[in-house]
C-alpha positions as CSV (number, residue, x, y, z in Angstrom):
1,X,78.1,89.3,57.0
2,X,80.6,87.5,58.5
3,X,80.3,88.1,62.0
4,X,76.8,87.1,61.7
5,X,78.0,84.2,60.5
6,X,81.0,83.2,62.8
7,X,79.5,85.0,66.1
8,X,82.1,83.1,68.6
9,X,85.4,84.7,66.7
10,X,83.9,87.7,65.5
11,X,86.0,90.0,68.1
12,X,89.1,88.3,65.7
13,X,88.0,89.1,63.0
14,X,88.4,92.5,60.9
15,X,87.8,94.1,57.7
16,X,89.3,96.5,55.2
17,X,87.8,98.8,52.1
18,X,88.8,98.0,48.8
19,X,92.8,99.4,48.8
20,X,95.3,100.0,45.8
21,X,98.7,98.9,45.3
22,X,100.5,102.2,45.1
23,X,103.8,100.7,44.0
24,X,102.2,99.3,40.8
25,X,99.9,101.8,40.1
26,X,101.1,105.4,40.0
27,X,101.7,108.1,37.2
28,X,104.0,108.9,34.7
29,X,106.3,112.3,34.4
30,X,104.9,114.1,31.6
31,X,108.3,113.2,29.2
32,X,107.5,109.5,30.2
33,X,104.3,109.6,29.2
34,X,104.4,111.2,26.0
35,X,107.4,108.4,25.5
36,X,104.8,105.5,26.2
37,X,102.1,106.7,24.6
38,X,104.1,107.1,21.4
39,X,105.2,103.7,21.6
40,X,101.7,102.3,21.8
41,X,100.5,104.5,19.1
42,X,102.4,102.7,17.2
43,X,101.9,98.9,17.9
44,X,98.1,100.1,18.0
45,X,98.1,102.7,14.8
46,X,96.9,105.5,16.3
47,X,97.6,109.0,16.2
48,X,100.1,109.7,19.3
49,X,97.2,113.0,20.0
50,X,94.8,110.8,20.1
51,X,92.1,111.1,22.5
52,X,92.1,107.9,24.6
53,X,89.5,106.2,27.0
54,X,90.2,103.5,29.1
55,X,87.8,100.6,29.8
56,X,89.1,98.0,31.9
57,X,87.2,95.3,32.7
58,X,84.8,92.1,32.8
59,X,82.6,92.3,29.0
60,X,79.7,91.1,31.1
61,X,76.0,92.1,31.8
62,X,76.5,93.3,34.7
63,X,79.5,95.9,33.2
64,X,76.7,97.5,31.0
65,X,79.9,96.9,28.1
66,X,76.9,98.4,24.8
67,X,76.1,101.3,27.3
68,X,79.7,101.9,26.6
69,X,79.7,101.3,22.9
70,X,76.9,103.3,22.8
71,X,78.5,106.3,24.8
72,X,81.5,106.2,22.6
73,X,79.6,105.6,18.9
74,X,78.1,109.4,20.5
75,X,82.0,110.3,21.3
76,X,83.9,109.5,18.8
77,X,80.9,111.7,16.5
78,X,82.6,114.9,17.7
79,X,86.2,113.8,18.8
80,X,87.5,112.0,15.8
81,X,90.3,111.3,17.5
82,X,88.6,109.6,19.7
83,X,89.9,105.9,20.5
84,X,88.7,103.3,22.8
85,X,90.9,100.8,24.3
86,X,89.2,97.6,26.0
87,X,91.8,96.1,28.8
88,X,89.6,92.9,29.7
89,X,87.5,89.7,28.6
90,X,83.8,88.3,28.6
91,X,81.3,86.3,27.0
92,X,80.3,89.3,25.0
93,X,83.5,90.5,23.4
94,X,81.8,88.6,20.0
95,X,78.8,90.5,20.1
96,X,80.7,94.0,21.2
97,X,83.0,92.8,17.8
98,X,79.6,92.6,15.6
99,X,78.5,95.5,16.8
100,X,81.6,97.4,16.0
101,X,81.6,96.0,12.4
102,X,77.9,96.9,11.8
103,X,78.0,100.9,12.9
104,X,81.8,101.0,11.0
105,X,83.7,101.7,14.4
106,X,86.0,99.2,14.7
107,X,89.1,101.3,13.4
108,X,88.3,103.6,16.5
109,X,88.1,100.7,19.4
110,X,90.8,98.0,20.2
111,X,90.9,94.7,22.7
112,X,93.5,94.5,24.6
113,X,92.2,91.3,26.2
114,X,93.2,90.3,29.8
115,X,96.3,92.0,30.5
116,X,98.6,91.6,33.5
117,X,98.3,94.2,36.1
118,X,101.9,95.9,35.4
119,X,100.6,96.7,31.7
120,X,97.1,97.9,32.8
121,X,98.8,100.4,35.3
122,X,101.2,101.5,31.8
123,X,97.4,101.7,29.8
124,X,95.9,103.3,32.2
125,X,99.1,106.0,32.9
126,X,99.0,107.1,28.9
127,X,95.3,107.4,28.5
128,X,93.1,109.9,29.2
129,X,90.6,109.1,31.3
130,X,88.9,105.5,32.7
131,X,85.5,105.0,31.8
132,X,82.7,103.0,33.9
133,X,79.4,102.1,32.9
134,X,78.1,99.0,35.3
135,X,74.5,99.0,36.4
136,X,76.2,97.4,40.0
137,X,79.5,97.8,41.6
138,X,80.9,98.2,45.3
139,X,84.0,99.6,45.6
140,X,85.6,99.5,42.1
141,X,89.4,98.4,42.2
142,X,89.9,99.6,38.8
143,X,88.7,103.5,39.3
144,X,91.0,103.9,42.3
145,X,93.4,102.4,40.2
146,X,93.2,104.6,37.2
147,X,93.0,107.9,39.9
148,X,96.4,106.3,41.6
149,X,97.7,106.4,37.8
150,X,96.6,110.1,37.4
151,X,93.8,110.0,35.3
152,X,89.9,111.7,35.6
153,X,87.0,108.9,35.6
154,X,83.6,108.8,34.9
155,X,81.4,106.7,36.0
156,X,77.8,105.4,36.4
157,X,76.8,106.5,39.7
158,X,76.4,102.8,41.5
159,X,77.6,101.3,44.6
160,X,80.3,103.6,46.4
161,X,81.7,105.1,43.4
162,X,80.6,108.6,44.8
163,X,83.0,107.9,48.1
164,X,86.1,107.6,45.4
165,X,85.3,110.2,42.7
166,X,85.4,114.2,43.7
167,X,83.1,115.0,41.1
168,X,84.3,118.2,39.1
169,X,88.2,117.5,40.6
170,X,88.9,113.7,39.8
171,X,86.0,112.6,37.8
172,X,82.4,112.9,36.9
173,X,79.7,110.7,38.1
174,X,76.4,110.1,35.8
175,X,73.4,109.7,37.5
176,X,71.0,108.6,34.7
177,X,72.9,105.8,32.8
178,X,72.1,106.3,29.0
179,X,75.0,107.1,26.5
180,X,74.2,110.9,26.0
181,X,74.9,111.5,29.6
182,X,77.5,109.3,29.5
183,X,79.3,111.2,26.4
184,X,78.0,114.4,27.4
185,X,80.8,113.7,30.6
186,X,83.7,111.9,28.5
187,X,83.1,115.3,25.9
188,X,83.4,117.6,28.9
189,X,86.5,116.1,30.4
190,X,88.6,115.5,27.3
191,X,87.6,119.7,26.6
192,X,88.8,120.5,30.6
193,X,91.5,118.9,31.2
194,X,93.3,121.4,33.2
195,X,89.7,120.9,35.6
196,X,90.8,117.7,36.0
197,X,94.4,117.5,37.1
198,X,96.6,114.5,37.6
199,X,97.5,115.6,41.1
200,X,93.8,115.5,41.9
201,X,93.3,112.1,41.1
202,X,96.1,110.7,43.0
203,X,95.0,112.8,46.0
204,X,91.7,111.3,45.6
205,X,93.5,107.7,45.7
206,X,95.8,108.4,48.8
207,X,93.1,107.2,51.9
208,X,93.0,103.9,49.6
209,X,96.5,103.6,49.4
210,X,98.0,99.8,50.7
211,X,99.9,101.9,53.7
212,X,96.9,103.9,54.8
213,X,94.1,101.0,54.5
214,X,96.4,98.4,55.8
215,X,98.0,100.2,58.5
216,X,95.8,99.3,61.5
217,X,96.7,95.6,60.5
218,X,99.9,96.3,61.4
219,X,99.3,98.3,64.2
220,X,97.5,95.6,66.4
């Protein structure tokens, strides 16, 4: 796009893929982690063995954000455990709310509103998995985010999101978007979880890493 546009500097221009910040986001020892997630338990009142999935992001349109209600109302069905935590903000967080309070879920989700990026990368170490349901994306900051952190994703499968998740290793990827294939892939992670290891995440992250995507920068 932009060389089209600016065709007499284009040989001085460049471009990079989406890259993650790996001294912000990275994952937790296993003592650490069942330290923080205790800690939140309790300024959220949940169980500490709780089953928790990540959304972070806009609650737009575009993010599909009653796909994901819908997903989890099937979830939390048969892991009662089961609890939701939003990390972002839109103009439908009222109408996410109402539709909380009418199918009696809202014990099981909470809103953590728009939260810096050193306490999304301690959210997204303690949970379980990060969960994606947009109809469009192109390279999603937040999934390689939440792999850099050591935790599985599934997602919609939209835009590049197949180039970041190994699917099986680091994540799942759902290729019709409708909340019982959604759920069906939450279900299946939460009940594999040594399919799913941190260490494959993270190694799923590392060519997105700020030192790998920004090296040539440096180099020239």
């Amino acid at each position: 796009f932009y060389y089209n546009m600016y065709p007499r500097i284009r040989n001085r221009l460049d471009s990079f893929s989406t890259w993650v910040d790996d001294e912000v986001f990275f994952p937790y020892a296993p003592e650490v982690k069942d330290q923080k997630r205790m800690e939140l338990s309790k300024r959220l009142t949940f169980q500490p063995d709780s089953a928790l999935i990540l959304y972070a992001g806009r609650l737009e349109s575009p993010k599909n954000p009653f796909l994901l209600l819908e997903a989890f109302q099937l979830i939390v069905k048969k892991q009662k455990n089961a609890r939701l935590l939003i990390a972002g903000d839109g103009s439908l967080r009222g109408e996410m709310i109402a539709f909380l309070r009418y199918n009696d879920m809202s014990p099981s989700v909470h809103f953590l509103g728009s939260i810096p990026q050193e306490e999304l990368a301690e959210v997204m170490r303690i949970s379980d998995l990060s969960l994606l349901t947009s109809s469009f994306e192109g390279m999603p900051l937040v999934l390689l985010e939440s792999l850099r952190c050591g935790i599985p994703i599934v997602s919609t499968n939209t835009g590049e999101v197949s180039k970041i998740i190994s699917n099986g290793h680091s994540g799942l990827l759902v290729n019709e978007p409708n909340p019982r294939g959604i759920a069906d892939a939450v279900l299946q992670i939460l009940s594999e979880k040594d399919a799913f290891q941190p260490s494959h995440c993270t190694d799923a992250a590392k060519p997105f890493s700020a030192k790998v995507m920004l090296a040539p920068l440096y180099e020239s």
